[in-house]
C-alpha positions in Angstrom: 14.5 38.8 -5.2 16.7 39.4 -8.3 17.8 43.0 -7.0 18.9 44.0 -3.9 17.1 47.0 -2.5 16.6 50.4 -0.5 14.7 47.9 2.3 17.2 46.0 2.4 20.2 48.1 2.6 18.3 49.6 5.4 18.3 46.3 7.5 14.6 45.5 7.1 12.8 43.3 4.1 8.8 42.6 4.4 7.7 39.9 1.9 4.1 38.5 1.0 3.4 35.0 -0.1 0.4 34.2 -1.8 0.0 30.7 -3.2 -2.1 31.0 -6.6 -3.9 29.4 -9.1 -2.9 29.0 -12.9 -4.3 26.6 -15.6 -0.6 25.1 -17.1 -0.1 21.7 -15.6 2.9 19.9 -16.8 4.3 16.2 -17.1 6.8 16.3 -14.5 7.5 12.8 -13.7 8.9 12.5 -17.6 9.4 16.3 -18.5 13.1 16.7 -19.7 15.3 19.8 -19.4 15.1 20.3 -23.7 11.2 20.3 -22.7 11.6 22.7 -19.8 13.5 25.1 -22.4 10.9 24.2 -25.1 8.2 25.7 -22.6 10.1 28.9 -21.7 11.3 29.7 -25.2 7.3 29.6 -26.4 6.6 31.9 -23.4 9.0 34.0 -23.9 7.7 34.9 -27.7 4.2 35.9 -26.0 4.8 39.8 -26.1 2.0 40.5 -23.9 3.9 38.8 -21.2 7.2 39.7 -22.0 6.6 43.7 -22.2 5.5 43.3 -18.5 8.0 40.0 -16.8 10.8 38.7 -17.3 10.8 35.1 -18.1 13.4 33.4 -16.2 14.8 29.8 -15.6 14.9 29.6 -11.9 18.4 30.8 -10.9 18.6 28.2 -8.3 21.8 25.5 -8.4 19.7 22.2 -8.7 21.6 18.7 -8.2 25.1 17.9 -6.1 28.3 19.9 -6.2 28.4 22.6 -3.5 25.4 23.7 -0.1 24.3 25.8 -2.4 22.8 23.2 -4.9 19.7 21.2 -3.9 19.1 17.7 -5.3 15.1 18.2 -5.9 13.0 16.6 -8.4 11.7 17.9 -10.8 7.8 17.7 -9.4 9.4 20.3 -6.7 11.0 22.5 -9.4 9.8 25.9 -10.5 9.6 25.5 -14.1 10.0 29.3 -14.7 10.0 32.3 -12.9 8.1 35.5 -14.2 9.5 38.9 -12.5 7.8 42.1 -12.9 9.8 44.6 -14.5 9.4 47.8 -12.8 12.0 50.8 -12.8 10.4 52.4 -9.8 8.1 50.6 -7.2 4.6 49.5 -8.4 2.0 51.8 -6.3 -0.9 49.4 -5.0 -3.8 51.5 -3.9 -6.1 49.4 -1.1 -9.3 51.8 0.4 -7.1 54.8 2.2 -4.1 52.9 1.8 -1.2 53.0 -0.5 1.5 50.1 -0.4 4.8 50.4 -2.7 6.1 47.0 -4.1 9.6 47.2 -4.8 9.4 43.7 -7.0 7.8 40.7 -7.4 7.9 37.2 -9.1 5.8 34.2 -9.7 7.4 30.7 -9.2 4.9 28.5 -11.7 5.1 24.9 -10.3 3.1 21.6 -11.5 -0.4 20.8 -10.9 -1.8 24.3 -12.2 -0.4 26.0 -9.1 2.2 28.9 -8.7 3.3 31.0 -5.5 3.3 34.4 -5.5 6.6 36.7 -4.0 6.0 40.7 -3.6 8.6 42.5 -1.6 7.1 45.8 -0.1 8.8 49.0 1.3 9.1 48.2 5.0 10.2 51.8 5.4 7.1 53.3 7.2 4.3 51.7 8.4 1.2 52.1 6.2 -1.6 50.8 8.3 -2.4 50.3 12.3 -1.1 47.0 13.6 -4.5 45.9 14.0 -5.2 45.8 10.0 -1.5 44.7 9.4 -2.3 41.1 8.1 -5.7 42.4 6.4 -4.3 45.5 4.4 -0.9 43.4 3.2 -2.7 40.6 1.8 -5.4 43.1 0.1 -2.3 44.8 -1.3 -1.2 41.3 -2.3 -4.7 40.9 -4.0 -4.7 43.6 -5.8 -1.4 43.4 -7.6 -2.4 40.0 -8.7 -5.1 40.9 -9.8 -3.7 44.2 -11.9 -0.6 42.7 -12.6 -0.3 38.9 -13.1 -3.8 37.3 -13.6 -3.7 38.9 -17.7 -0.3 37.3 -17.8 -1.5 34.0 -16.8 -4.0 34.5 -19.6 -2.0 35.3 -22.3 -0.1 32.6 -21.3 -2.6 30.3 -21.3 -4.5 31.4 -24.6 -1.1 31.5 -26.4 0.2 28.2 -25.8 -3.3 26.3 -26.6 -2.0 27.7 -30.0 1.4 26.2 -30.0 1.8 22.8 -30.7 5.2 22.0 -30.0 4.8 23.8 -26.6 1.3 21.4 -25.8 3.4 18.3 -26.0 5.2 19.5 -22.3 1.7 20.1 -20.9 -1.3 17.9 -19.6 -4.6 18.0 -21.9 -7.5 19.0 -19.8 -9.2 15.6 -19.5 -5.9 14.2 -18.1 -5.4 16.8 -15.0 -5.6 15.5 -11.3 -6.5 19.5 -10.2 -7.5 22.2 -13.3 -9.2 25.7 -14.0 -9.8 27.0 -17.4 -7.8 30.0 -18.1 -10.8 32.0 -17.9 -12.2 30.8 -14.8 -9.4 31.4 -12.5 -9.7 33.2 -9.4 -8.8 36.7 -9.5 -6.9 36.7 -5.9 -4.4 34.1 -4.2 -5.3 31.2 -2.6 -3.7 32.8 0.9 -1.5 35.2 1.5 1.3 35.0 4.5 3.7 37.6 5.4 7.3 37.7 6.6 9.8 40.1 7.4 14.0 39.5 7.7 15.2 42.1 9.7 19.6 42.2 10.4 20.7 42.2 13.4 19.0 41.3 16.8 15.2 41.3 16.8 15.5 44.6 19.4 16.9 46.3 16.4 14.2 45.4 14.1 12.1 49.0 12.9 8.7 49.2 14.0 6.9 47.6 11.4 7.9 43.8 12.8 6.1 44.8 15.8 2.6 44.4 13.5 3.2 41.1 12.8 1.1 39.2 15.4 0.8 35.5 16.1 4.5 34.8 16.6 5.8 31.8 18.6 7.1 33.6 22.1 10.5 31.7 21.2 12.6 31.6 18.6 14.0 28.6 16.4 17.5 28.7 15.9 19.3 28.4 12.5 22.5 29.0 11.6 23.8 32.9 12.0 20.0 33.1 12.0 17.0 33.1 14.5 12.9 32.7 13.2 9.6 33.3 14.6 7.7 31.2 12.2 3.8 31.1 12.9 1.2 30.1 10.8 0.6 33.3 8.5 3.5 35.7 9.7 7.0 34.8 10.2 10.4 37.1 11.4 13.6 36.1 10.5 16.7 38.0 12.1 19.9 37.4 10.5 22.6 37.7 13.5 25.4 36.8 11.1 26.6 35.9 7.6 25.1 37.7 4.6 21.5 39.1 4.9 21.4 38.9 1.1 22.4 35.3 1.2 20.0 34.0 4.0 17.0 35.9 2.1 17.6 33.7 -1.4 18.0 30.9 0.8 14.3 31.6 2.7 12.9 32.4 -0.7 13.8 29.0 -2.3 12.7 27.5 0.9 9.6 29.3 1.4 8.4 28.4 -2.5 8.9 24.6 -2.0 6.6 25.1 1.7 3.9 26.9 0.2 3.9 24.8 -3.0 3.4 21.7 -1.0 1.0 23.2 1.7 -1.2 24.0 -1.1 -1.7 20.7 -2.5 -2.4 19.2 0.4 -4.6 21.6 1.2 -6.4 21.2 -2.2 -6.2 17.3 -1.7 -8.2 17.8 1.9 -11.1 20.0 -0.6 -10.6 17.5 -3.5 -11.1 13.9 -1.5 -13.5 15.1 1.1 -15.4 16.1 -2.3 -15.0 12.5 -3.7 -16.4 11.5 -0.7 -19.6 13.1 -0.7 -19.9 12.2 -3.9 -19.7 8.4 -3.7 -22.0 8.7 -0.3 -24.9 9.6 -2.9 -23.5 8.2 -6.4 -25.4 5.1 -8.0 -23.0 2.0 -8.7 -22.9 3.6 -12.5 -21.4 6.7 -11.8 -19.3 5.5 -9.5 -17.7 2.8 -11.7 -17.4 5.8 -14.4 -15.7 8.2 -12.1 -13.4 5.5 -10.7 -12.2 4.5 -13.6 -11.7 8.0 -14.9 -10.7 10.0 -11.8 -10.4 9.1 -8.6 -7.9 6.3 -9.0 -5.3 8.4 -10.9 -5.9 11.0 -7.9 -4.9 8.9 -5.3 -1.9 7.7 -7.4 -0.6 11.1 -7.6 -1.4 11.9 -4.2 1.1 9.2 -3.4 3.4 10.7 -6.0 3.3 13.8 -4.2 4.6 12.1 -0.7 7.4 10.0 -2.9 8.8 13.4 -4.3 8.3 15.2 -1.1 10.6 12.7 0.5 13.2 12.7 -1.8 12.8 17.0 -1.8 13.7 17.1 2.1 16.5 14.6 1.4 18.0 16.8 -1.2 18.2 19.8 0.6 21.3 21.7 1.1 22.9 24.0 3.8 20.4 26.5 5.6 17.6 25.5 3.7 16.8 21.9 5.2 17.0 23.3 8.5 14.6 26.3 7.2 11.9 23.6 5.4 12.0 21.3 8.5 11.5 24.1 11.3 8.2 25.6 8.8 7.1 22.1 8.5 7.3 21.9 11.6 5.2 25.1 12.6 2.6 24.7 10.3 2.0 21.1 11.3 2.7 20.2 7.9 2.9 15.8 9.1 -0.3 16.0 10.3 -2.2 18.0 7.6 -0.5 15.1 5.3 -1.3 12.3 7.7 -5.5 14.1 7.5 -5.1 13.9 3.6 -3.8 10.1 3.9 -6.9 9.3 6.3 -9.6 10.4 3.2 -7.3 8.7 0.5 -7.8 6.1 3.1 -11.1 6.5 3.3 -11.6 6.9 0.0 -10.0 3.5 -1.0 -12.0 1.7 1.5 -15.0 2.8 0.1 -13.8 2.0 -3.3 -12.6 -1.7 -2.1 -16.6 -1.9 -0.6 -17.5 -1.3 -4.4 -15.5 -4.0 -5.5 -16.2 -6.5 -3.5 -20.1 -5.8 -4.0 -19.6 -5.8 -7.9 -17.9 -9.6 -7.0 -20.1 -11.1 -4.9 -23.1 -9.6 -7.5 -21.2 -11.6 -10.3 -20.7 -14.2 -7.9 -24.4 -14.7 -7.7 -25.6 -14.0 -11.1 -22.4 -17.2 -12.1 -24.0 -19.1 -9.2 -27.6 -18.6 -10.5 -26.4 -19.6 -14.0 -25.2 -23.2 -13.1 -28.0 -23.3 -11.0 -30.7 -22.7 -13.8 -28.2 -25.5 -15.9 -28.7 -27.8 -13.7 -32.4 -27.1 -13.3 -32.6 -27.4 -16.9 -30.9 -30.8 -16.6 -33.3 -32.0 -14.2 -36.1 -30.7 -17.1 -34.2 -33.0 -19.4 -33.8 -35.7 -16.9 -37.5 -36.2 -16.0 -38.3 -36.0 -19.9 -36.0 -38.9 -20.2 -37.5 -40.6 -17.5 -40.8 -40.3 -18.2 -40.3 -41.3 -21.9 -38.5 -44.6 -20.9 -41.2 -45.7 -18.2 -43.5 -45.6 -20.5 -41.6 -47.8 -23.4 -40.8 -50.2 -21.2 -42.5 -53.2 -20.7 -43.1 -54.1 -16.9 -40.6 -56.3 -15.7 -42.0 -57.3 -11.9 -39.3 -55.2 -10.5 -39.8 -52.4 -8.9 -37.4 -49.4 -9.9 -37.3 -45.8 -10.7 -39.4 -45.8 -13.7 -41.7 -47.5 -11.8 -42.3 -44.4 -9.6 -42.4 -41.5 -13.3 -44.8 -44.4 -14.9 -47.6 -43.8 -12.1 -47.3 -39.6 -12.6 -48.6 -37.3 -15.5 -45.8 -35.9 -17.3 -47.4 -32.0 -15.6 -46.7 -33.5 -12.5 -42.8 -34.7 -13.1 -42.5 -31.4 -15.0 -43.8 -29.2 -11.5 -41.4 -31.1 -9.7 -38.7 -30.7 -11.2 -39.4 -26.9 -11.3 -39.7 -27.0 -7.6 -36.4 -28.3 -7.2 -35.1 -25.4 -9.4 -36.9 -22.7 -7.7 -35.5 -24.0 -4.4 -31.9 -24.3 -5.4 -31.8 -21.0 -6.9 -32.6 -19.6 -3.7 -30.6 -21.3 -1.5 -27.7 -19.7 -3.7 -28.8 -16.4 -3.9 -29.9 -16.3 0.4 -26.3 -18.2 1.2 -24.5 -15.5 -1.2 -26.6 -12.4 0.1 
């Protein structure tokens, strides 16, 4: 956070992260910095908002120069940070209990998604150990819901009405992922908690010992050791600057969660698509391929390009920090499970295709087919005509053979033939 505080001075800082969902979705592969600014100077003329945040670039060096810059791309960017203002704690009320917040800020990212930072007063513990996880990401609920979910509505409603802010963001119609303003959910998508305690773990005050499902060993970072599970994670800082290593796990943490939750949205999304073209006529599939699907699974693979180059462009304590929660949330393989339904997915629409080909195949096929039936028609016209005009000859020809038949019966004939190649073709192309 912005501010250092009474937690932390006190050697202990308790955070929740809660992934959430907005409805702004911007052009990040082309948005410029003038567009970023554009975007944030609109926002930042919405008095609802700006009586209750702050509305921040993200104070976080970006490019090359020193450790603490980090070459990212813009994709894995915040494009603006709202903080809470708050002169004293925000009080968050859940059944019997009563959390303090000391701040919090929402990192808004791309692809109508945000992540969601409260730091609460690790002073005393609130709750039994057993209702830790439940009664912290309650308290996280609520203060979304009192506290930030308007925002992101104000926001919303007011830039529909700005023009020269609209040109940074996505209409509706050409979003991979969106929710209407006013159909957002009123709680984060998850909510996991941490806590970064100085000194040895021993040390740490009796609140870490709620936070369950840690790994029995540590990893080891620099000045640094961290229990990172799946939904709670303890950090003690053995050396440097507690301060330091907290903005460091901060910007870390944002880029993890961001990413976590597309592909988590991804494995929802395509296994959606799926069931969809399971029971889809070839109509609607062709419609929604054409309009959906493909430009999904193009920015799905946009996603893994800029992910790559993110990790790449780390700096200092923060690659180690992505890699090692990458690591414990099995982040490879929850990518590799979205890759097997894009997979999947293409197959199936590769199987559509090929079926639309071979179909025009056969209906080309059929085509010649019926012209050259319809040359035989004119053929045994001819023929017929011509045995009949000629005068007989004593040799026997092949207008011999049409000068014994009816015309009906050189007409059936040559009918059969048709009938007969027009099925061969359609049973040798089936």
């Amino acid at each position: 956070m912005k501010d250092a505080t009474d937690a932390a001075a006190g050697g202990a800082r308790l955070f929740t992260v809660s992934p959430c969902a907005t409805s702004l979705n911007l052009y990040s592969l082309g948005r410029s910095q003038a567009e970023a600014v554009a975007l944030v100077t609109a926002i930042r003329k919405i008095e609802a908002v700006t009586e209750r945040f702050e509305v921040d670039y993200p104070d976080w060096p970006f490019g090359y120069g020193t450790v603490q810059h980090d070459a990212l791309p813009v994709f894995f960017q915040p494009t603006l940070i709202l903080r809470l203002k708050a002169e004293a704690p925000v009080s968050v009320s859940r059944r019997d209990d009563r959390f303090e917040a000391l701040s919090a800020e929402l990192h808004i990212y791309d692809d109508c998604l945000s992540v969601l930072f409260v730091e609460w007063d690790a002073t005393e513990v609130v709750c039994p150990a057993s209702r830790f996880d439940e009664a912290y990401t309650g308290a996280a609920k609520s203060l979304f819901r009192d506290h930030i979910l308007g925002a992101l509505y104000e926001i919303q409603r007011s830039l529909a009405r700005d023009s020269g802010a609209m040109k940074v963001l996505r209409a509706p119609d050409e979003y991979s992922v969106f929710r209407p303003a006013d159909e957002l959910p009123d709680a984060p998508i998850w909510t996991a908690r941490a806590m970064i305690v100085t000194g040895d773990r021993a040390n740490a005050p009796p609140l870490a010992g709620c936070l369950g499902g840690l790994p029995p060993e540590p990893r080891e970072l620099e000045g640094a050791q961290a229990w990172i599970g799946s939904g709670n994670s303890l950090f003690a800082v053995t050396t440097g600057d507690p301060e330091r290593f907290a903005f460091d796990w901060m910007r870390s943490m944002s880029l993890c969660q961001f990413y976590a939750t597309l592909l988590n949205h991804y494995q929802s999304l395509l296994l959606s698509e799926v069931r969809m073209l399971e029971h889809a006529g070839d109509r609607d599939i062709k419609k929604r391929i054409l309009q959906t699907l493909e430009r999904k699974l193009d920015h799905l693979d946009f996603i893994r390009l800029q992910h790559e180059r993110a990790l790449y462009g780390l700096q200092g304590a923060r690659r180690d920090l992505v890699r090692h929660t990458h690591e414990a949330w099995q982040s490879a393989l929850q990518f590799a499970n979205v890759e097997g339904w894009a997979a999947l997915l293409r197959k199936q629409i590769d199987r559509y295709y090929r079926r639309r080909q071979l179909a025009q195949t056969r209906i080309l096929k059929s085509i010649v087919a019926a012209i050259g039936g319809f040359s035989l028609f004119d053929l045994a016209i001819v023929l017929v005509n011509e045995s009949r005009s000629q005068q007989g000859d004593g040799v026997v020809g092949i207008l011999d053979v049409f000068a014994e038949r009816s015309a009906d019966t050189v007409l059936y004939f040559a009918v059969a033939i048709l009938i007969v190649l027009m099925l061969f073709t359609y049973l040798s192309e089936k």
